[in-house]
C-alpha positions in Angstrom: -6.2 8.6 22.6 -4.3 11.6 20.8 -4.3 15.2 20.4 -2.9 17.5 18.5 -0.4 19.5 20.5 -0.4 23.4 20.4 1.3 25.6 18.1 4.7 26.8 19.9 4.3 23.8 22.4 7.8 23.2 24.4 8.5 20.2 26.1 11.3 19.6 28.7 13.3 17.2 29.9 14.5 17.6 33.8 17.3 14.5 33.7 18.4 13.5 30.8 19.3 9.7 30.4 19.0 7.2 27.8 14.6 7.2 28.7 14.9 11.0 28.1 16.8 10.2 25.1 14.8 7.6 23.2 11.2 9.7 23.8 12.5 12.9 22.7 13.7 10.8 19.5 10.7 9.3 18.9 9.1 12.7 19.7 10.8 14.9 16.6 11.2 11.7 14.4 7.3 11.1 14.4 7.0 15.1 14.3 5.0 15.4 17.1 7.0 18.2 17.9 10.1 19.5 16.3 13.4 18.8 17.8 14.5 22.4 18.3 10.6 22.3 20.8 12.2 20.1 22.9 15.0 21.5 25.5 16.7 19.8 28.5 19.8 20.4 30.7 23.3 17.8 31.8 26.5 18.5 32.9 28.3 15.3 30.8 29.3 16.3 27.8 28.5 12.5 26.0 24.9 13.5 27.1 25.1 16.9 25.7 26.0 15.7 22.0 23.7 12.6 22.6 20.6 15.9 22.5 22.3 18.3 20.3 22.6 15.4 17.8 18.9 15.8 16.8 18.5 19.5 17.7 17.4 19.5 21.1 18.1 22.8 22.8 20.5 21.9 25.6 19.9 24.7 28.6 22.0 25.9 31.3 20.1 24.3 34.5 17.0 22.5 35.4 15.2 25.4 36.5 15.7 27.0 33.0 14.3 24.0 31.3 11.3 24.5 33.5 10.6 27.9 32.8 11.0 27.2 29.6 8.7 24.5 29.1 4.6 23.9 29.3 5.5 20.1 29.8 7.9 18.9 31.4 8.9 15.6 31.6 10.8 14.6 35.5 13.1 11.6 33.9 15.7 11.6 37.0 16.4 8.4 39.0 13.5 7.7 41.7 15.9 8.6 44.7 16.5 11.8 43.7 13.3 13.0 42.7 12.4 14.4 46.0 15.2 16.5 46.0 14.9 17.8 42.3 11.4 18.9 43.0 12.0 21.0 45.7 14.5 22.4 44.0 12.3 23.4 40.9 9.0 24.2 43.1 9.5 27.6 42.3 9.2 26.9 38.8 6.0 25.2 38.5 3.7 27.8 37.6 -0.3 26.3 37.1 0.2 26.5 33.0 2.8 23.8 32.9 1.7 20.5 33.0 4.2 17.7 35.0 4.5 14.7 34.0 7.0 11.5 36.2 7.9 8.9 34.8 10.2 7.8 38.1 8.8 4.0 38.6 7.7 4.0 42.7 6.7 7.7 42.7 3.2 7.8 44.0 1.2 11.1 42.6 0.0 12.6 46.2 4.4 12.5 47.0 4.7 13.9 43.7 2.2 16.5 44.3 3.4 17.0 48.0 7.3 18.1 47.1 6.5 20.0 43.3 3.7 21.9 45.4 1.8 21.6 41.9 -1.4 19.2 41.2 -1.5 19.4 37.4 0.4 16.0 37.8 0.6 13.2 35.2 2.4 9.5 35.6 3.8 7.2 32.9 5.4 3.9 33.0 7.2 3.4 30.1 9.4 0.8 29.1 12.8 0.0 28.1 12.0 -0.9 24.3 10.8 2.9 24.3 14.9 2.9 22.4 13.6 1.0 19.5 9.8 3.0 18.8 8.2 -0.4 21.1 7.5 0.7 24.5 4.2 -0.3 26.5 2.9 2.9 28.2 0.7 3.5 31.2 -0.7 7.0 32.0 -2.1 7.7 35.3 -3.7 10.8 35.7 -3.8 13.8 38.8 -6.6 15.4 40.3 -6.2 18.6 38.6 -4.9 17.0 35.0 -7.4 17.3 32.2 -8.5 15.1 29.6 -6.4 17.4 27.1 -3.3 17.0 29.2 -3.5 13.5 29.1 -4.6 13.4 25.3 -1.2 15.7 24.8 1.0 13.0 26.9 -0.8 10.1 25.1 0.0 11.9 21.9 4.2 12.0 22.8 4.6 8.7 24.3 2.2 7.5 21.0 5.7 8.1 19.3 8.0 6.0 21.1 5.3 2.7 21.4 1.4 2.7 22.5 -0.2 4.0 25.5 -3.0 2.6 27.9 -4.7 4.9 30.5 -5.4 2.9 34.0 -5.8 3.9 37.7 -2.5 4.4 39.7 -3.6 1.6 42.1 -2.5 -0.9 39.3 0.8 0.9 38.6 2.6 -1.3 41.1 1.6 -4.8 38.8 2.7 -2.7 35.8 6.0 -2.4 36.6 6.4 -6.1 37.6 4.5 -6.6 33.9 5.9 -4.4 31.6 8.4 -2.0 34.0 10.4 -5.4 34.3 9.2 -7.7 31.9 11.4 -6.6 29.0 14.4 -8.6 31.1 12.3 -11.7 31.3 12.0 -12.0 27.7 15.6 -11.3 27.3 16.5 -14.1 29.1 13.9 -16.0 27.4 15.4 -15.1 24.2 18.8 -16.2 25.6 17.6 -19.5 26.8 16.1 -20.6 23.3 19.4 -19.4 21.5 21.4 -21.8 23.9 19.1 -24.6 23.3 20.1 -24.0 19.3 23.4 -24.0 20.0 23.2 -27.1 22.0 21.0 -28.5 19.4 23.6 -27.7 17.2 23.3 -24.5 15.0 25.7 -21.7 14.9 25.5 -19.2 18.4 24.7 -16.4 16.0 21.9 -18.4 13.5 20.5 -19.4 17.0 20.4 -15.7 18.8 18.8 -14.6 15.6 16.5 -16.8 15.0 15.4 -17.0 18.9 15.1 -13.4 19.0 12.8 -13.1 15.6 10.9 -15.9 16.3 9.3 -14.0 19.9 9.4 -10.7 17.7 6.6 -12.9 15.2 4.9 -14.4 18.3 4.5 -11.1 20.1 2.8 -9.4 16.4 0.7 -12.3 16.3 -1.2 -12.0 19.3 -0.8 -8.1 18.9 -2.4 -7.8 14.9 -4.7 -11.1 15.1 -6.3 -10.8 18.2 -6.7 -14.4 19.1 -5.9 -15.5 23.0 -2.4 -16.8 22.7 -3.4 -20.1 24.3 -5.6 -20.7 20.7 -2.3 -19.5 19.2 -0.4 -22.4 21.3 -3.2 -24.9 20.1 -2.6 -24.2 16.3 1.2 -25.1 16.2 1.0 -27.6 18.3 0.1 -31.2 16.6 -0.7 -33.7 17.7 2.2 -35.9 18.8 4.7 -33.4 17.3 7.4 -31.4 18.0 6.0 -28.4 19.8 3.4 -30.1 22.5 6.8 -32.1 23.2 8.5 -29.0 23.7 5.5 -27.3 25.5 5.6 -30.7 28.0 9.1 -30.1 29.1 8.2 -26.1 29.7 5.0 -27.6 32.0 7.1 -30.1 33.8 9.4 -27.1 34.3 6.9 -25.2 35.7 7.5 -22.4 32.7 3.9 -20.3 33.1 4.2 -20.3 37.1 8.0 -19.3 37.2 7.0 -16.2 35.2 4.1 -15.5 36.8 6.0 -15.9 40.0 8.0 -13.6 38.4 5.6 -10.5 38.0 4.4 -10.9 41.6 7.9 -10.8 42.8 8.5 -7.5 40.7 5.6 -6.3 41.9 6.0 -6.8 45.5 9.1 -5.3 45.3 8.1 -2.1 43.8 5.5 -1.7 46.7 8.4 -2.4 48.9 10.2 0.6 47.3 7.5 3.1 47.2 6.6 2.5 51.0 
């Protein structure tokens, strides 16, 4: 789901952090918008240049950048949110469309402290730095299907997008929120297996880390369960269903799953 966005459209950016960062890049590079659309506000100077770099118009406050802005994009840390939208309530005027990405923040809080109910909510991910995040989109009560067509459309450029109910949003984040790290330390444990199989620590971390970039496109671009995927490379009596025997006698699938419930229960924890 994309949309064109309108002519003269400004986005915003109230916090402006390495998230802020990678989708306002991905933003102008795709030209979605151009970077001189896009305008946010900090008071560190290494953030500053981090935006002017690509042409983002760096404002004097928050509550400019709102003005300012018919989307704007709430990219501060979850525990100041409250406290950011209070300060901005002012500024949200029915035209603007608002859109959280602050994992925890339920929409009725979000609606309660901005005093506005043209309310979107994304859950990106970290790989959003590299063009690869996984995006959810939860929609408000008074959002349309264009407002969400015009978020789908920017976080299109940084990754892809899915559209679900905010009752799952909990399970995304212990999915995709967190799961970036799990992999990670996937990756990690493959590369020291190599090394203690005996290759080179760098030959090992590279080919660890391309070899779950290949796995992850497969089941992406062929479409075939990965468990079919599994069954093709491993013969019988070979090396991978030895490898795949340790993983089971490690319990590998249920320490992962185990994994997203615990991620998941905490971030119902935090949103109490």
């Amino acid at each position: 789901m994309a949309a064109t966005l309108p002519e003269g459209f400004r986005l915003g950016f109230i916090g402006a952090g390495k998230l802020a960062e990678s989708i306002a890049r991905g933003v102008a590079k795709s030209g979605v918008l151009s970077s001189s659309s896009i305008r946010t506000s900090h008071w560190i100077p290494e953030r500053k240049d981090a935006f002017r770099s690509f042409g983002v118009k760096l404002m004097e406050s928050n509550a400019q950048v709102a003005a300012d802005s018919d989307l704007i994009i709430i990219s501060v840390k979850p525990n100041v949110v409250k406290d950011v939208l209070l300060e901005l309530k002012p500024t949200f005027s029915e035209e603007k469309i608002l859109v959280s990405v602050a994992a925890g923040i339920k929409l009725k809080d979000l609606q309660e402290w901005s005093g506005h109910s043209r309310l979107i909510r994304v859950m990106p991910n970290t790989p959003s730095a590299v063009g690869e995040a996984a995006s959810v989109i939860s929609r408000g009560e008074r959002a349309s299907e264009t407002d969400v067509e015009w978020v789908a459309t920017l976080f299109n450029a940084i990754g892809k997008t899915w559209i679900a109910e905010e009752k799952y949003f909990d399970a995304i984040t212990g999915l995709s929120g967190s799961g970036p790290a799990y992999i990670f330390l996937a990756i990690e444990a493959m590369a020291d297996g190599g090394v203690a199989a005996g290759l080179p620590r760098d030959l090992a971390l590279s080919l660890a880390s391309q070899t779950v970039l290949g796995a992850a496109a497969m089941v992406n671009r062929t479409g075939k369960h990965p468990g079919q995927l599994k069954d093709d490379v491993a013969s019988p009596a070979g090396t991978t269903i030895a490898g795949i025997h340790e993983l089971e006698k490690g319990g590998f699938r249920a320490t992962l799953m185990n994994a997203v419930i615990a991620a998941t229960n905490r971030c119902k924890e935090l949103s109490k």
